[in-house]
C-alpha positions as CSV (number, residue, x, y, z in Angstrom):
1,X,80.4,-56.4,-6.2
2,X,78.3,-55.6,-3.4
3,X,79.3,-56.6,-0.1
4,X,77.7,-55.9,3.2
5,X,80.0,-56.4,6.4
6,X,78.9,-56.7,9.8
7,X,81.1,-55.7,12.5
8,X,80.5,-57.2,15.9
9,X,80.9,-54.5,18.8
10,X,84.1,-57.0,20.4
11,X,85.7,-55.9,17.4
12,X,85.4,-52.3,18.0
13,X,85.7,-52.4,21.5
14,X,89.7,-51.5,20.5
15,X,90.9,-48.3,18.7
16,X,93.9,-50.6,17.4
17,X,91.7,-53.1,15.8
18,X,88.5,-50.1,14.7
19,X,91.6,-48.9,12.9
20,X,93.2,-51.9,10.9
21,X,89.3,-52.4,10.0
22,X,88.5,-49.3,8.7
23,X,91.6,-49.5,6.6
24,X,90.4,-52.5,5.2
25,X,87.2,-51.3,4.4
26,X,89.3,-48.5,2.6
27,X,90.7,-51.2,0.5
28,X,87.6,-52.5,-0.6
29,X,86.2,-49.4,-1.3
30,X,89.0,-48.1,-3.9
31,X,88.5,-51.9,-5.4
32,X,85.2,-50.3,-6.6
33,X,83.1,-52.3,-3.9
34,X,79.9,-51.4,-3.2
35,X,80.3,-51.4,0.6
36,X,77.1,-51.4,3.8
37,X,78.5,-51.6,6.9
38,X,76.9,-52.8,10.0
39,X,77.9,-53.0,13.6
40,X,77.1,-54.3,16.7
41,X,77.4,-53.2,20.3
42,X,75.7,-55.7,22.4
43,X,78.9,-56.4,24.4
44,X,79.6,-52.5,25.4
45,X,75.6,-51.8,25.7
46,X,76.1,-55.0,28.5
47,X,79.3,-53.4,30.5
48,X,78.1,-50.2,30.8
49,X,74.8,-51.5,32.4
50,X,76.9,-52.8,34.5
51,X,79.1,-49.2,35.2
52,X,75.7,-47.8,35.6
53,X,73.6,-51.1,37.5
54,X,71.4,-51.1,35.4
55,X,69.6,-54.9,35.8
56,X,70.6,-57.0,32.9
57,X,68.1,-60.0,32.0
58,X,68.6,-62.6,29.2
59,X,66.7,-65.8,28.2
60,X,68.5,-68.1,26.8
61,X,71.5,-65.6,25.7
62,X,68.8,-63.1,24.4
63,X,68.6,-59.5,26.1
64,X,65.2,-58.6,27.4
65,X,65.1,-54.5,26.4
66,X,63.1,-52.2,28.8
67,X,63.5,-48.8,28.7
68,X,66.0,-48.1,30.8
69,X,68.2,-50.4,28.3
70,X,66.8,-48.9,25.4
71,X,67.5,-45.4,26.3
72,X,71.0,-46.6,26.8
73,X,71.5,-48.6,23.9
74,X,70.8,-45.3,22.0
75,X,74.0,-43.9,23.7
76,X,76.5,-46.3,23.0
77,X,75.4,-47.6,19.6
78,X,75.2,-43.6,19.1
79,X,79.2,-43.2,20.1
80,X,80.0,-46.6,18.8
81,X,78.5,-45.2,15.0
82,X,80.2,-42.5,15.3
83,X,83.7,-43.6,16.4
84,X,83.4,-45.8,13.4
85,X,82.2,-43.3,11.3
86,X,85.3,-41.0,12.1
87,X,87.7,-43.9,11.9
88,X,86.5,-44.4,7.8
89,X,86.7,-40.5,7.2
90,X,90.6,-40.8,8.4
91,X,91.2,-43.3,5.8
92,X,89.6,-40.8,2.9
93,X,86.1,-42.3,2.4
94,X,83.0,-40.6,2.8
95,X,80.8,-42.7,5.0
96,X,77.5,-41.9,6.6
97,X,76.2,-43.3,9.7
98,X,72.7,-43.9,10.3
99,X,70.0,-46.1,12.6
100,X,68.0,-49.2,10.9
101,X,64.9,-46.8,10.5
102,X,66.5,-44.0,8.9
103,X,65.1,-43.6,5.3
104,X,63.0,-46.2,5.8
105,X,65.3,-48.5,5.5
106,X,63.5,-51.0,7.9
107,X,60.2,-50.9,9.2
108,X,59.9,-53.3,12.8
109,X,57.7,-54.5,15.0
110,X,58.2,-55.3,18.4
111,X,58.5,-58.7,19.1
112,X,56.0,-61.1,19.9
113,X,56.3,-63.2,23.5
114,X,58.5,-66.1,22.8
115,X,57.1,-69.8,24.0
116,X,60.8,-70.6,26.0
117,X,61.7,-73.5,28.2
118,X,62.6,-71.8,31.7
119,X,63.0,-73.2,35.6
120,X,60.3,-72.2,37.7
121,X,60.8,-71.0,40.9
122,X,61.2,-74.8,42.2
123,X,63.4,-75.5,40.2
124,X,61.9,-77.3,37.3
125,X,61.8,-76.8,33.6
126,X,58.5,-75.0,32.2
127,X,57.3,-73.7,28.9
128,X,56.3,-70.0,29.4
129,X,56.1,-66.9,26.9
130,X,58.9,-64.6,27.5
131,X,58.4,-61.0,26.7
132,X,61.6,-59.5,25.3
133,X,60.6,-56.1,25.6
134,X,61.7,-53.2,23.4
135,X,63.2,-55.6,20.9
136,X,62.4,-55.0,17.2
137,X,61.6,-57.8,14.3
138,X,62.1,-56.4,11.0
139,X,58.8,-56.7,8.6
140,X,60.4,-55.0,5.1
141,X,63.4,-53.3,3.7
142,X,63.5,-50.8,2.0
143,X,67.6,-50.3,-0.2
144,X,66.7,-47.7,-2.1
145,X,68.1,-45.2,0.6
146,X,71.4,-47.3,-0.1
147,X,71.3,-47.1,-3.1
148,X,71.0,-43.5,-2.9
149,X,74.2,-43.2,-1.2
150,X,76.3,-45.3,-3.3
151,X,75.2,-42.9,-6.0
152,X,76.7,-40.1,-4.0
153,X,79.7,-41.4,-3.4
154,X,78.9,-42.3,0.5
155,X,79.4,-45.4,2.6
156,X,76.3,-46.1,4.6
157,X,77.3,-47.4,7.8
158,X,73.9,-48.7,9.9
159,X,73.3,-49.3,13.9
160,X,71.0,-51.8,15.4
161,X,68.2,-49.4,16.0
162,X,65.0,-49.9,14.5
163,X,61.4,-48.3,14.7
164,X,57.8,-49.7,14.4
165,X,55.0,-47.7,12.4
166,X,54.5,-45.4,15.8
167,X,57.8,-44.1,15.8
168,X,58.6,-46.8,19.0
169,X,62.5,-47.0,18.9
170,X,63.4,-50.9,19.4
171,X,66.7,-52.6,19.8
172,X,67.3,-55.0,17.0
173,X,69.7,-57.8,16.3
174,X,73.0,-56.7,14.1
175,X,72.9,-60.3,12.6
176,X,69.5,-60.3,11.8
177,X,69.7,-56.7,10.1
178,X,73.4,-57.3,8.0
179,X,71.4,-61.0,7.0
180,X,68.2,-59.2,5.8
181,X,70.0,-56.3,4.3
182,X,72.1,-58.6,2.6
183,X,69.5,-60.5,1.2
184,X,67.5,-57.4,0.1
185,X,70.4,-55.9,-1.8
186,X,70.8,-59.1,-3.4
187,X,74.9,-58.9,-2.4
188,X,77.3,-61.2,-3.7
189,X,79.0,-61.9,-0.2
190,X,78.1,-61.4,3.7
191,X,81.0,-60.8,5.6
192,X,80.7,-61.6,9.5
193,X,83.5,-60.4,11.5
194,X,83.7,-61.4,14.8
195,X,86.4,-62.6,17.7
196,X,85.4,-65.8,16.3
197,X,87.0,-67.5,13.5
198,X,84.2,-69.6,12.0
199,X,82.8,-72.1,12.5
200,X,84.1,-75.1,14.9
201,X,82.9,-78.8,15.5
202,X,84.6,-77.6,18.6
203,X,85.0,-74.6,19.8
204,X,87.7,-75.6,22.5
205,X,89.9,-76.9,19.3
206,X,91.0,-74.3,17.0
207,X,91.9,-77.4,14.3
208,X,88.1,-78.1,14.2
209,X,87.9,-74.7,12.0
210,X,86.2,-75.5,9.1
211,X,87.1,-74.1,6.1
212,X,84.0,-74.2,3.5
213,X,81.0,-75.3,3.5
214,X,77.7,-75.6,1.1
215,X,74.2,-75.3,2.1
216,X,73.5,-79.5,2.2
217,X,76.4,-80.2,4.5
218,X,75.7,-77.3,6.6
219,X,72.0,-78.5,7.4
220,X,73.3,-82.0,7.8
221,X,75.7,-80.2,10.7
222,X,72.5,-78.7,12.1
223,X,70.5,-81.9,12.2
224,X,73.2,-84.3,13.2
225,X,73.7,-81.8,16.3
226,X,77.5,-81.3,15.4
227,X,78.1,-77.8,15.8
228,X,78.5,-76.4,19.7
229,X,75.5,-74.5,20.8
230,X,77.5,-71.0,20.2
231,X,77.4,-72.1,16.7
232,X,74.1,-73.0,15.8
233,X,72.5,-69.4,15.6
234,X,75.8,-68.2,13.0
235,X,74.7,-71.1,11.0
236,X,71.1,-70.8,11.2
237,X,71.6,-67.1,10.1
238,X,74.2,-68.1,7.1
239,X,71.6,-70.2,6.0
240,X,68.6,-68.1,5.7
241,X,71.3,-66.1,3.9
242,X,71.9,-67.8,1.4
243,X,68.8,-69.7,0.8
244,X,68.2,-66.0,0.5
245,X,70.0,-65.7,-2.7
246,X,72.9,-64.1,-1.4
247,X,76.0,-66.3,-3.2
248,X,78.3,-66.6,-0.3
249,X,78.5,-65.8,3.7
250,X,81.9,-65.8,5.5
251,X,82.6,-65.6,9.3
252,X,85.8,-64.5,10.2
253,X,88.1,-62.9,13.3
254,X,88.7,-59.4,13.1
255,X,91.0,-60.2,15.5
256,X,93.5,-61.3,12.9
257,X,95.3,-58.0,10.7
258,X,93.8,-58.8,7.2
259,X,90.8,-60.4,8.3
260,X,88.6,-58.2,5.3
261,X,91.4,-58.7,2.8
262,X,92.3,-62.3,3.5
263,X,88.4,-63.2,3.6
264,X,87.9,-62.2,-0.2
265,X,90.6,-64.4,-1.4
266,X,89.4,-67.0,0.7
267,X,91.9,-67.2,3.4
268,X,90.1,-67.0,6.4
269,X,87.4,-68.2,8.3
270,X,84.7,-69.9,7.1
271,X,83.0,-69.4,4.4
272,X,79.3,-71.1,3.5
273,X,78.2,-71.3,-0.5
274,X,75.4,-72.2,-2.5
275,X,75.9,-75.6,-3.4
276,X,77.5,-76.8,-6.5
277,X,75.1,-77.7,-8.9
């Protein structure tokens, strides 16, 4: 079964938790999955701009990339890769880390302005286009370079880097890429691991977790306005997913010691489905 798992960088932030996850992944692996990993590192790229005052700007809770950030982000998604990478070699797989344009595995382009609401300088709401910067949309995939590792016995594990047809490097989403990877390698299962869960009615209430969900109820969620707003871009992302063709996404905590494990069998998190026909 193929299974691509995106790691969020909260997760990895912690040697304790990097460790129980790359022991999972070791898990799967000897269960004869055929495993892409993909991680995050927005939350570390954000505190060491910090450390080193570097001006962070964000519209709406998206980063605005200049080159300053960029250069940076190539630093710690660099160390973040490879801390993961050593962490799956001291569990006795053979993993491989690599950026989103290596192989041609994606080819981006940077991102058109975005048309955002915004306060102007009195105050009041306007509609302006917002220029993001060095952030990267991904045009095509190309698996085969996965592929190629699988047949050598390697786990591909990518970063959020990607390039455009001039070589530009350009910081791209980690959802966006596990979701379109996903969907490329045709994968029975997405696997989301976060700090989060899944997916709450309300985030404040840990009871409002909801179990499983198919695609109809999930857009009825979305219209009816029932999820909270940290919810809406993990659902909107599920659901490209799987309309996709991917069979099932599932969001859960890495937080939790057999988040992985516990996932496949259905005992954690959320998890989203096609819908019964």
């Amino acid at each position: 079964m193929i299974l691509v798992i995106k790691l969020s960088g909260k997760v990895l932030e912690q040697d304790k938790l990097r460790a129980q996850l790359c022991r999972q992944i070791a898990q799967l692996a000897k269960d004869d999955h055929q495993l892409v990993v993909v991680h995050g590192g927005g939350k570390q790229l954000t505190d060491w701009s910090k450390r080193l005052e570097i001006p962070i700007v964000q519209h709406q809770g998206r980063r605005v990339t200049d080159e300053a950030t960029l250069e940076l982000a190539t630093m710690v998604f660099s160390a973040i890769n490879r801390d993961l990478v050593a962490g799956l070699v001291a569990v006795g797989l053979s993993p491989i880390g690599i950026s989103a344009f290596d192989g041609h595995l994606t080819s981006c382009r940077k991102r058109p302005p975005l048309s955002m609401t915004t306060n102007d300088s009195s105050g009041h709401p306007s509609n302006k286009p917002i220029d993001f910067g060095l952030v990267g949309e991904i045009v095509s995939i190309d698996t085969s370079v996965l592929e190629t590792f699988w047949e050598s016995g390697w786990i591909p594990v990518v970063s959020c880097l990607g390039a455009d047809s001039d070589g530009q490097i350009l910081n791209i989403n980690a959802d966006t890429l596990a979701a379109e990877l996903a969907v490329g390698l045709k994968a029975a299962r997405l696997i989301s691991v976060s700090d989060v869960e899944g997916i709450y009615l309300d985030i404040d209430d840990a009871s409002s977790c909801i179990v499983e969900l198919g695609i109809t109820e999930t857009q009825a969620l979305l219209s009816e306005g029932r999820l909270t707003n940290g919810m809406v871009p993990k659902v909107q992302t599920a659901l490209q997913v799987l309309e996709g063709g991917v069979g099932e996404v599932q969001i859960v905590s890495g937080l939790k010691e057999n988040a992985l494990l516990d996932a496949l069998e259905g005992k954690a998190g959320t998890i989203l489905k096609q819908d019964k026909s």
